[in-house]
BAFI-3210 file (N, C-alpha, C; in Angstrom, 3 decimals, decimal comma, padded with zeros to 6 digits):
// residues 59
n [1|2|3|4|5|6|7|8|9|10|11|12|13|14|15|16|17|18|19|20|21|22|23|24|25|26|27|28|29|30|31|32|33|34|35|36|37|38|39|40|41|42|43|44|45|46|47|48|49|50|51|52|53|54|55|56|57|58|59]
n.u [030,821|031,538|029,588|027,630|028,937|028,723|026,156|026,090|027,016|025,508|023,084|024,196|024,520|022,188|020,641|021,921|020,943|018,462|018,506|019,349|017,267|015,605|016,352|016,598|013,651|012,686|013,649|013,005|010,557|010,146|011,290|009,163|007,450|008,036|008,073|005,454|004,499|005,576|004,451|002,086|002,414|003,300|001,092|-001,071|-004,508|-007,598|-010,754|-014,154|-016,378|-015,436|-014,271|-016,608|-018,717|-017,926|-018,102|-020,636|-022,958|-022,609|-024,899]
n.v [-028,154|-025,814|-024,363|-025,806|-025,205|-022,283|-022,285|-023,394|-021,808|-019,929|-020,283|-020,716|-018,012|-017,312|-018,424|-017,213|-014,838|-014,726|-015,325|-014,308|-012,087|-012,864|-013,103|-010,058|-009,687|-010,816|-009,430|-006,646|-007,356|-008,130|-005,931|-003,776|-005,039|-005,127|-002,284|-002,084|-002,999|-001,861|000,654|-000,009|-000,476|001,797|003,211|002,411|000,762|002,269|001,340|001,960|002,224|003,163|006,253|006,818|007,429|009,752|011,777|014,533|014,388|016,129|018,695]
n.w [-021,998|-020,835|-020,700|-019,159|-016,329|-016,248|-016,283|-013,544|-011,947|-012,349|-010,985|-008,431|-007,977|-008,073|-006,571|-003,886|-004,240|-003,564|-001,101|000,790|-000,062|001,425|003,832|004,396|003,911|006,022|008,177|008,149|008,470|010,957|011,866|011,699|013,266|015,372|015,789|015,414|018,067|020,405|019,830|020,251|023,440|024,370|024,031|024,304|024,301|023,329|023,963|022,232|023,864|026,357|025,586|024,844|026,816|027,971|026,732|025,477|022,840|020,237|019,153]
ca.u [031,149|032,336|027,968|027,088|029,668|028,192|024,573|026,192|027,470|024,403|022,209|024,082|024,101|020,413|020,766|022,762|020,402|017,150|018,394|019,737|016,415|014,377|016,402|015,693|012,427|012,471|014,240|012,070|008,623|010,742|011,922|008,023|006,083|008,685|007,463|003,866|004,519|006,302|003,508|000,918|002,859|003,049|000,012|-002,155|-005,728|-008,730|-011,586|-014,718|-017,288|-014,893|-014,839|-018,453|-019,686|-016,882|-018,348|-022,030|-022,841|-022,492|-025,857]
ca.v [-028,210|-024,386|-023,669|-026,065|-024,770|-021,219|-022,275|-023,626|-020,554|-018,581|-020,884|-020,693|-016,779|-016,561|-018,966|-016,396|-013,792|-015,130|-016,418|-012,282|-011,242|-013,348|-012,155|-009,074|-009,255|-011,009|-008,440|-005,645|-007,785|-008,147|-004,242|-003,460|-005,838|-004,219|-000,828|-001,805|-003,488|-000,698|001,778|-000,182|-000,696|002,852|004,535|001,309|000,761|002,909|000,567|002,797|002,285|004,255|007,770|006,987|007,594|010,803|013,249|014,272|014,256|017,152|019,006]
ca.w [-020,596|-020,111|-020,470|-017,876|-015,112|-016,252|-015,792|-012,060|-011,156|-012,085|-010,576|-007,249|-007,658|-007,780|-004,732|-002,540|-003,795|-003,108|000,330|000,781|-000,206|002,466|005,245|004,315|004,171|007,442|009,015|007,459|008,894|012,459|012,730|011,762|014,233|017,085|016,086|016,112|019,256|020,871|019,987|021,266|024,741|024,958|023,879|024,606|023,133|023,561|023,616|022,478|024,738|027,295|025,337|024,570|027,792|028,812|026,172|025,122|021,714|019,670|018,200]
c.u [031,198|030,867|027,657|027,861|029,445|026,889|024,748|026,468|026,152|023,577|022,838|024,288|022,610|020,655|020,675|021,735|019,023|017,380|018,304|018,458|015,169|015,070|016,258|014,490|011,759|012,620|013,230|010,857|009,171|010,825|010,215|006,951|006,549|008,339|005,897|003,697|004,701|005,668|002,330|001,121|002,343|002,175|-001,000|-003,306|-007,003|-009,764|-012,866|-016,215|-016,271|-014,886|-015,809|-018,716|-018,069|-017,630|-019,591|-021,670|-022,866|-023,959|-026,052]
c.v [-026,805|-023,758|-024,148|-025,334|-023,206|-021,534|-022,428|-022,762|-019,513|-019,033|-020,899|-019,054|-016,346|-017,448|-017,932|-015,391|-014,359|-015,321|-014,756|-011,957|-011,888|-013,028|-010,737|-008,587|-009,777|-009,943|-007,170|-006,140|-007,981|-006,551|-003,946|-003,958|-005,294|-002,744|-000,475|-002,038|-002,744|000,240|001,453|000,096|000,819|003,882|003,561|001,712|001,477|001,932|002,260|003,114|003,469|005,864|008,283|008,078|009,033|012,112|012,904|014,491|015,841|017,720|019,286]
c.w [-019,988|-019,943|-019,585|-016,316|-015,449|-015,787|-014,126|-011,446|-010,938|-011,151|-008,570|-006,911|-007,230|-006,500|-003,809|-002,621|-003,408|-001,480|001,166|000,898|001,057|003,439|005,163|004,734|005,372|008,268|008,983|008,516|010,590|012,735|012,817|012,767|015,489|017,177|016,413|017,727|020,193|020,621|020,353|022,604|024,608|024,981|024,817|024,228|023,990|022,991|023,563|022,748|026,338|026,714|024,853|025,637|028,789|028,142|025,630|023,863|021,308|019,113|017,194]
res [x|x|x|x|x|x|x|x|x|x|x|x|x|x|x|x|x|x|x|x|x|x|x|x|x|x|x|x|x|x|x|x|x|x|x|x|x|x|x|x|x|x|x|x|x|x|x|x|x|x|x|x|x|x|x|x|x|x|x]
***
């Protein structure tokens, strides 16, 4: 009896950590998509047909 109510305990430790480790890695893939996001806004995208046609080519 005293092994099974050890296997229950471990088994709801790895629980807590597994559950721990996906908000985590939520959080992690949330802070990162707000920084890409937030450096697109402010630089915004150079399509490059526009600094095609600004500078000649080099010889």
């Amino acid at each position: 009896m005293f092994e099974y109510e050890m296997h229950q305990m471990r088994a709801a430790e790895l629980s807590r950590e597994a559950a721990h480790r996906r908000l985590v890695g939520e959080a992690r893939r949330n802070r990162a998509a707000a920084r890409r996001s937030a450096r697109d806004e402010a630089e915004g995208q150079v399509s490059a047909s526009a600094w095609k046609s600004r500078f000649t080519r080099a010889a």
